[in-house]
C-alpha positions as CSV (number, residue, x, y, z in Angstrom):
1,X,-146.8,62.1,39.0
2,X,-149.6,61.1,36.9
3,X,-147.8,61.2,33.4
4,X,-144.6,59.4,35.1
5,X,-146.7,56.5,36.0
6,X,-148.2,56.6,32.5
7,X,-145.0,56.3,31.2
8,X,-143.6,53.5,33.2
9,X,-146.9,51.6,32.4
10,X,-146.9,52.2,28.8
11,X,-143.3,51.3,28.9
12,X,-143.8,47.8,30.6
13,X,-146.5,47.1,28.6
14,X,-144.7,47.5,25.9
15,X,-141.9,45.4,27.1
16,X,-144.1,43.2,27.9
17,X,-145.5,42.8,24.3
18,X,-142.1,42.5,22.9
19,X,-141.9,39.6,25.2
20,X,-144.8,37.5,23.8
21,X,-144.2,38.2,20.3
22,X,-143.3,34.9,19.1
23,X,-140.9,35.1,16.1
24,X,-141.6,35.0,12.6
25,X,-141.1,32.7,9.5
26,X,-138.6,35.3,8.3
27,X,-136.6,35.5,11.3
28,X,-136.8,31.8,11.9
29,X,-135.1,32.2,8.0
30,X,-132.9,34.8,8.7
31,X,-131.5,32.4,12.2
32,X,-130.7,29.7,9.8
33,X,-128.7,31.8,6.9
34,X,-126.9,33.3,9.3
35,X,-125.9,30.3,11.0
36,X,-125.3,28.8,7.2
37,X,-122.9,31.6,6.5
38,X,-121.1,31.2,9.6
39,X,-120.5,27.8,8.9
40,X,-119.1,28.4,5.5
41,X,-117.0,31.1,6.6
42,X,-115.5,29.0,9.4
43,X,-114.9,26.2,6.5
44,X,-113.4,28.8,4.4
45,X,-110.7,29.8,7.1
46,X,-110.3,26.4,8.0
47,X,-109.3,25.7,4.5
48,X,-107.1,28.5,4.2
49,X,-105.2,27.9,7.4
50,X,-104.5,24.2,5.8
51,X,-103.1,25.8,3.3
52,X,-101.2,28.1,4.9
53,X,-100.0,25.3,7.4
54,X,-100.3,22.0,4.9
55,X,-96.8,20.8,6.4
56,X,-97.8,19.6,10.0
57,X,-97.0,16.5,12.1
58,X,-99.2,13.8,12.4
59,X,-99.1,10.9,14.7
60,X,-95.6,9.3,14.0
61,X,-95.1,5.8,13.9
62,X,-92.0,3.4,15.5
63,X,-89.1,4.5,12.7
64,X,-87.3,1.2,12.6
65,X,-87.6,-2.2,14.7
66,X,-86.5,-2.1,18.1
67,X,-86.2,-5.8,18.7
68,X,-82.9,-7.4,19.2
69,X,-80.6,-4.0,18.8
70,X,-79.7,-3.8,22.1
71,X,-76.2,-5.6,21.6
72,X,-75.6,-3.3,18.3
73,X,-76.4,0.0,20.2
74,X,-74.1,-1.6,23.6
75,X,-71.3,-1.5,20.6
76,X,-72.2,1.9,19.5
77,X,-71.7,3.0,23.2
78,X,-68.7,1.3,23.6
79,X,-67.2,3.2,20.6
80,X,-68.5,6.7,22.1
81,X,-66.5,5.2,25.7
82,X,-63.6,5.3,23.9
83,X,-63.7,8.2,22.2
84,X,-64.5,10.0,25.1
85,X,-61.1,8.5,27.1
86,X,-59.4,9.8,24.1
87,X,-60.4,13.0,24.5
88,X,-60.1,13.2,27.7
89,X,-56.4,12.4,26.8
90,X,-56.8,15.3,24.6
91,X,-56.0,13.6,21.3
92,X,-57.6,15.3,18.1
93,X,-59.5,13.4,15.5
94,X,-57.1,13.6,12.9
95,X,-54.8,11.0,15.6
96,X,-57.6,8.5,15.1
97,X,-57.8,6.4,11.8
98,X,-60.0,3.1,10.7
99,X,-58.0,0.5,9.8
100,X,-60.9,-2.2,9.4
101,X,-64.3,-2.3,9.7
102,X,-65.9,-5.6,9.2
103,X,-70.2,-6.6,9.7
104,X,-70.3,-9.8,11.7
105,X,-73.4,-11.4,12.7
106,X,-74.8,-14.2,14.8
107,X,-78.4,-15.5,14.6
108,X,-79.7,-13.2,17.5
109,X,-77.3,-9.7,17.3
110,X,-75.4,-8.0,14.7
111,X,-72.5,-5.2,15.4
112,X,-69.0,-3.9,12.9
113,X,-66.0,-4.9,14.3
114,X,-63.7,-2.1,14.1
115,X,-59.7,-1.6,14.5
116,X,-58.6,1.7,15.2
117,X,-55.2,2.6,15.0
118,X,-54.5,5.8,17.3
119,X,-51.1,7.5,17.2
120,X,-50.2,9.0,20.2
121,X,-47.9,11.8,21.0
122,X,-45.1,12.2,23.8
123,X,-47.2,14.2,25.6
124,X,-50.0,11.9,25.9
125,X,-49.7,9.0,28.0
126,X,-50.3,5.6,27.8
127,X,-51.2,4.4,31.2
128,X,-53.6,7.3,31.7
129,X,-54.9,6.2,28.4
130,X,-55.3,3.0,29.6
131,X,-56.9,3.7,32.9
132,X,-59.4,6.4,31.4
133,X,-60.5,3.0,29.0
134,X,-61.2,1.4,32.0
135,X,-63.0,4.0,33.9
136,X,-65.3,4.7,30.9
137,X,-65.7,1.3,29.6
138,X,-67.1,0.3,33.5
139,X,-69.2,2.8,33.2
140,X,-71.6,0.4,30.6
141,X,-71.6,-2.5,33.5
142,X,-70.3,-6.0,33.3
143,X,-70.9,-7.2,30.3
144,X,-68.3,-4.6,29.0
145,X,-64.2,-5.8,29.6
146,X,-60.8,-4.4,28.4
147,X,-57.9,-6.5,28.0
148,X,-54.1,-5.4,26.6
149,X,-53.0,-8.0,24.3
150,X,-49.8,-9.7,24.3
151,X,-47.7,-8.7,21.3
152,X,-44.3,-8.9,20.2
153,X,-44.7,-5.6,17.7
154,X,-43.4,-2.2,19.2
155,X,-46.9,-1.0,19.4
156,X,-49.4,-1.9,22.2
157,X,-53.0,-3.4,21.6
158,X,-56.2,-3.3,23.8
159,X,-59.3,-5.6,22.9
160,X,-62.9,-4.8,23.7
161,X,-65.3,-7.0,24.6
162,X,-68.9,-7.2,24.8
163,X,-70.6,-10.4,26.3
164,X,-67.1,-12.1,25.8
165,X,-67.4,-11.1,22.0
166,X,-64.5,-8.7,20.1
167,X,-66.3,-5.3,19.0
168,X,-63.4,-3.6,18.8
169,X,-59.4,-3.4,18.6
170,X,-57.1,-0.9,19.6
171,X,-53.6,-0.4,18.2
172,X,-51.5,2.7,19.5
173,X,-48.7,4.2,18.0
174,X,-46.2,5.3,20.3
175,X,-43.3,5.5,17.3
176,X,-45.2,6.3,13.9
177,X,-43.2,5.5,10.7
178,X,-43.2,8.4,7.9
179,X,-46.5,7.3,5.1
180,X,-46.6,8.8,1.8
181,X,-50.1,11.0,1.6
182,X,-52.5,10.0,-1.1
183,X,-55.2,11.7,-2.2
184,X,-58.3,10.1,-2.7
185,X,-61.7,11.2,-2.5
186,X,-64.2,9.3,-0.7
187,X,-67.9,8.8,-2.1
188,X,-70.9,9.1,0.8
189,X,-74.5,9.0,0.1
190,X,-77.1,10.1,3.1
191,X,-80.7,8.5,2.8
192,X,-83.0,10.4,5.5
193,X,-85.7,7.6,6.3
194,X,-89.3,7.4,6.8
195,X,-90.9,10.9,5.6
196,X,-94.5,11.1,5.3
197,X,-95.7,12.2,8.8
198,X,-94.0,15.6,9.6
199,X,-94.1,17.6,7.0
200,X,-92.8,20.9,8.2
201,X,-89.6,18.6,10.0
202,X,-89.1,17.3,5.8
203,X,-88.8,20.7,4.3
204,X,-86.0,21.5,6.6
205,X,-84.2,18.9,6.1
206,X,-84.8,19.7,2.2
207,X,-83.4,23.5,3.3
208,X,-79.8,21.9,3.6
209,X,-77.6,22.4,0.5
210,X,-76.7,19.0,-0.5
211,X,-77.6,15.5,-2.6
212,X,-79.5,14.0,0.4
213,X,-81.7,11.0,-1.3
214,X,-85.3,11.2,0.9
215,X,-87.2,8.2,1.1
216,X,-91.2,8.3,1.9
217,X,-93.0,5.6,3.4
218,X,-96.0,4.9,0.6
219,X,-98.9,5.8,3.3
220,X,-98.1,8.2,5.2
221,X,-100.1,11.5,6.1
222,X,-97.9,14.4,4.2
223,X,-96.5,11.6,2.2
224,X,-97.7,13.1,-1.6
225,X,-97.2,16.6,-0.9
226,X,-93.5,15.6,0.7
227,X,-92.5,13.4,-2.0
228,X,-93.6,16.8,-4.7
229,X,-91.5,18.8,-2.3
230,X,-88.2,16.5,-3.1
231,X,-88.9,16.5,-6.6
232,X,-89.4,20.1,-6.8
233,X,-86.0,20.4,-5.1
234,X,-84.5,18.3,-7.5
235,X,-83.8,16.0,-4.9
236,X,-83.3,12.3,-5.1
237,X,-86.6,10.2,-4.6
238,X,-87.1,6.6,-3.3
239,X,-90.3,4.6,-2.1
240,X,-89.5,3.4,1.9
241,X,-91.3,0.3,1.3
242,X,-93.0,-1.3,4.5
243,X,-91.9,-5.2,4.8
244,X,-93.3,-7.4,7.3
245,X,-90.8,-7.4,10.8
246,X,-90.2,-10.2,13.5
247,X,-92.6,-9.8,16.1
248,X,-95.8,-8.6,13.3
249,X,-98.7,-7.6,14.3
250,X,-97.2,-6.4,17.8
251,X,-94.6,-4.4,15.7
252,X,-96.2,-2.8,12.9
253,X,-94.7,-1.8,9.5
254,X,-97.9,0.6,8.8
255,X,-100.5,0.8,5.9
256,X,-99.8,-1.5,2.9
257,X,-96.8,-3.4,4.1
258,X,-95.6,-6.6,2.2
259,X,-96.2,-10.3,4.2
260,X,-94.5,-13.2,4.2
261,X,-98.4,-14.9,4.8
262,X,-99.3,-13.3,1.3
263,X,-99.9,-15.2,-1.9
264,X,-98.0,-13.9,-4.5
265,X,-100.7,-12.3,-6.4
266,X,-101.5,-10.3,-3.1
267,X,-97.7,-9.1,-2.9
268,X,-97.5,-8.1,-6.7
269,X,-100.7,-5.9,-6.1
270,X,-99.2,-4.5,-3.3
271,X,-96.2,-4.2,-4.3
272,X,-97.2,-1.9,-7.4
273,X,-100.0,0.1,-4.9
274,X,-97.5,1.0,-3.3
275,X,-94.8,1.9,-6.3
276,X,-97.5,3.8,-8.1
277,X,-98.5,5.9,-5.3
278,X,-95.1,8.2,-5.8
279,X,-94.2,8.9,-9.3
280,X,-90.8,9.5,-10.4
281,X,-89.4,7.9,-7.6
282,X,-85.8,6.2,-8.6
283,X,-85.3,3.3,-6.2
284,X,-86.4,1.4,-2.8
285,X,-85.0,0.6,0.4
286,X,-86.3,-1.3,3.4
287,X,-89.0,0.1,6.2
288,X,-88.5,-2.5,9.2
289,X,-88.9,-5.9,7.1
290,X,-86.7,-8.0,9.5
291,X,-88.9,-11.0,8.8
292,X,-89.8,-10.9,4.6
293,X,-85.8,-9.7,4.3
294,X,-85.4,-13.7,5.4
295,X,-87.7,-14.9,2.6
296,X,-85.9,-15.4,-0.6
297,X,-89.1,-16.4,-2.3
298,X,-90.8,-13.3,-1.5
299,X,-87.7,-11.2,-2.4
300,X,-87.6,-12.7,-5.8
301,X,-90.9,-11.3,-6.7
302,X,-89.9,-7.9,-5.1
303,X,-86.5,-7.7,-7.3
304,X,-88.4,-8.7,-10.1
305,X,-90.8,-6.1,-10.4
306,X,-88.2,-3.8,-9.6
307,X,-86.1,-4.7,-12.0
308,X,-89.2,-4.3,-15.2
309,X,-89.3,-1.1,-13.3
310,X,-85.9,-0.1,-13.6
311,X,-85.7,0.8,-9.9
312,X,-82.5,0.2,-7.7
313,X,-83.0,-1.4,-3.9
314,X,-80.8,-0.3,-1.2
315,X,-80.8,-2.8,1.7
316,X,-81.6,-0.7,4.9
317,X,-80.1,-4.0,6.9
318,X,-82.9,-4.5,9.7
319,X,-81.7,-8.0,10.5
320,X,-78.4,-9.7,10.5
321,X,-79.8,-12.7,8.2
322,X,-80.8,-9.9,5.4
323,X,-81.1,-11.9,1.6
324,X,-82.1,-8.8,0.7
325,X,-79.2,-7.5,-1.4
326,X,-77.9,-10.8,-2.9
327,X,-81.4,-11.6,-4.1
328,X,-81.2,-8.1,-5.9
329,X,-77.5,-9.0,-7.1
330,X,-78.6,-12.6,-8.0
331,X,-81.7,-10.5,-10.0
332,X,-79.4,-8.4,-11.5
333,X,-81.2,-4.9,-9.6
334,X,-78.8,-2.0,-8.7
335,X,-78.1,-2.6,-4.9
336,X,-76.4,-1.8,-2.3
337,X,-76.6,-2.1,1.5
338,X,-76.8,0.3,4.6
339,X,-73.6,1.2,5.9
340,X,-74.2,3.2,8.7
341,X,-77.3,4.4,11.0
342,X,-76.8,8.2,12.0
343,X,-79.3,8.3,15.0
344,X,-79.9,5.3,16.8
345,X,-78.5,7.2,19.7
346,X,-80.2,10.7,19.6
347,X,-77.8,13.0,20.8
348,X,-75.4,15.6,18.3
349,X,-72.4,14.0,20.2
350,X,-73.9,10.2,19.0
351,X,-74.5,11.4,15.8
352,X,-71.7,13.3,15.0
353,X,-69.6,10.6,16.0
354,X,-71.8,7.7,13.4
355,X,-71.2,10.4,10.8
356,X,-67.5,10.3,11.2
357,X,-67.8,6.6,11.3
358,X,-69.4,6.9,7.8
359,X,-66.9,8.9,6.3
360,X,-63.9,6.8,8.0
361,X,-65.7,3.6,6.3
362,X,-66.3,5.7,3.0
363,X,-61.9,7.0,3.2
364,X,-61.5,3.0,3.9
365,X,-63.8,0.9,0.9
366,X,-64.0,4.2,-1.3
367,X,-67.8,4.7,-0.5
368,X,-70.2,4.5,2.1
369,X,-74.3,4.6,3.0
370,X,-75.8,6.0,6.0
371,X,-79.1,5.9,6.9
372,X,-80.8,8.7,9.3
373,X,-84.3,9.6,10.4
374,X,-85.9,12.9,10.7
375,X,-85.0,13.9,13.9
376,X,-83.9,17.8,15.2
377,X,-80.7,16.4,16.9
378,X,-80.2,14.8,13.1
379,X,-80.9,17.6,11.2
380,X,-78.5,19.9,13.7
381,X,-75.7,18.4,13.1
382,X,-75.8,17.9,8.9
383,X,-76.5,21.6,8.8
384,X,-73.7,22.5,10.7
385,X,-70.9,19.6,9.4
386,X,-72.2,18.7,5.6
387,X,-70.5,21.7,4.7
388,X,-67.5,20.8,6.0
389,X,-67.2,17.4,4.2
390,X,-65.8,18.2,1.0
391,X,-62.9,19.9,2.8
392,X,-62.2,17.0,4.2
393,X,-62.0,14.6,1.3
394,X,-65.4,13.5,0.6
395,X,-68.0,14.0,-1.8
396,X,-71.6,13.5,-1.0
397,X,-73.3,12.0,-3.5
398,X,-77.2,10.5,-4.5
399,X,-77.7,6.8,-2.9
400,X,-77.7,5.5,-6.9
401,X,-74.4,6.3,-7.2
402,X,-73.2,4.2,-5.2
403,X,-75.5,0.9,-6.2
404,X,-73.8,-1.7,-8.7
């Protein structure tokens, strides 16, 4: 009993001095080494992970300008209303051609007028046809009316209007005369819009086996490594050059966009920060700029830098009172304007359907622009139907072969 309790003291006492040893210089040292090398190492795997995972998204801003579209994306739904009756008709796309297409603007809306001449078979009927139109066409409320023209021709005619204005005309043909077929093949270029803040989303859309022309916002996050990516791809490059939009500061272009308020000296600098921050880029279009695309003044010393650049300008059409591309013609730059936006409406049935509206417009003037954003639903459907274009009489092409 004795030696046990000798043990137990010697054994708390010696606990006990461990206890009130304070600790040393050198383990003070050895605390803050270790603590040192932790820190490193958890910098080192940081590093390595942004590396390994460079292409991530960032905080996106708006894409394009939201104000005063709501008419324009009305007439886009009208158009998906009556492509909808007509399948529910069950008439196949190849039934359907464009026989005009025409941009009309007023000072607070702009939409394409489009004819579509439909030829109809037997089997399909005309006053179903007619009451699916209406059924659909409801559907959008009030503002939305269908009326059947009166026509002394063979073949009947419905109008569409929206907010009493003509978006669209209707021909059907019941009794189809014979046409001679002509081969021709229709030239489309594809810009995909606003890169720079999802990198990993970019490199997808780079995956896809075809001349798709990227443009990069000057500022954004991944914008460097992005822009490297298309020109290691052999891809075409352009600058997607921020311009002042109605309704600034509220609705902001992001960093380094060009102001009407400016003095020219502060646009010129801007305007070549911004150019020099992507080499090898081959042109510019438009981010937002509803408001500077107004100013002829301020366009002039745009186009004119461009031009000692040798850089082309594709109008990206933000507003329907754009100067933008016949101050570049009257500067003699390569231009050309934006046919077509691919995803206003995210859905694949939306965007499939502005596609085919590109390439109808493309079969109808010989060429065409659209404009998309990188969106999933957007990249969806041009992996599954750019391969199936130049089956179908079209040839995608670079943006700059299609500016004069």
């Amino acid at each position: 009993m004795t030696n046990k309790k000798k043990k137990k003291s010697t054994t708390k006492s010696s606990k006990k001095r461990r206890r009130k040893s304070p600790p040393t210089k050198s383990r003070f040292l050895g605390w803050i080494i270790g603590g040192v090398c932790l820190a490193l190492g958890c910098l080192v795997l940081a590093l390595w992970l942004g590396r390994e995972r460079s292409y991530e998204t960032t905080a996106i801003p708006p894409y394009e300008e939201q104000i005063g579209n709501r008419f324009g994306e009305l007439v886009n739904e009208v158009e998906l209303k009556i492509y909808q009756s007509l399948r529910q008709l069950g008439v196949d796309t190849s039934q359907i051609s464009f026989r005009k297409v025409i941009h009309r603007a007023q000072p607070t809306k702009q939409w394409d007028f489009t004819e579509l001449e439909v030829t109809l078979t037997p089997s399909e009927s005309l006053p179903e046809l007619e009451r699916l139109l209406s059924k659909n066409l409801k559907a959008l409320g009030g503002q939305v009316s269908l009326e059947r023209a009166k026509t002394s021709g063979p073949n009947p005619v419905f109008l569409v209007r929206v907010g009493g204005v003509m978006t669209h005309r209707l021909t059907l043909v019941t009794h189809p005369a014979m046409k001679e077929a002509t081969a021709t093949t229709a030239r489309v270029a594809i810009v995909i819009d606003d890169l720079g803040y999802d990198g990993r989303l970019a490199r997808r859309f780079l995956q896809i086996d075809a001349p798709l022309s990227f443009s990069v916002l000057p500022n954004g996050t991944f914008s460097k490594s992005i822009a490297r990516r298309v020109r290691q791809a052999g891809r075409e490059l352009l600058l997607h050059l921020p311009m002042e939009p109605k309704g600034y500061p509220e609705v902001n272009p992001g960093v380094g966009a060009l102001l009407t308020g400016m003095t020219d000296e502060e646009l010129v600098a801007e305007l070549n920060k911004n150019l020099d921050s992507l080499p090898d880029i081959k042109g510019v279009n438009n981010h937002m700029g509803s408001a500077f695309c107004e100013n002829k003044e301020k366009l002039r010393l745009v186009m004119g830098e461009l031009k000692n650049r040798g850089l082309f300008f594709v109008d990206s059409r933000t507003t329907s009172r754009t100067q933008a591309y016949r101050v570049a013609q009257e500067e003699e730059v390569p231009s050309a304007e934006r046919n077509v936006f691919l995803d206003n409406i995210q859905t694949p049935q939306a965007v499939r359907r502005q596609l085919k509206r590109l390439i109808q417009l493309a079969k109808l003037k010989g060429e065409a622009i659209g404009i998309a954003h990188p969106h999933k639903v957007t990249l969806k459907v041009l992996k599954e139907d750019i391969p199936k274009l130049s089956g179908n009489g079209v040839e995608l092409v670079p943006v700059s072969q299609l500016v004069h």
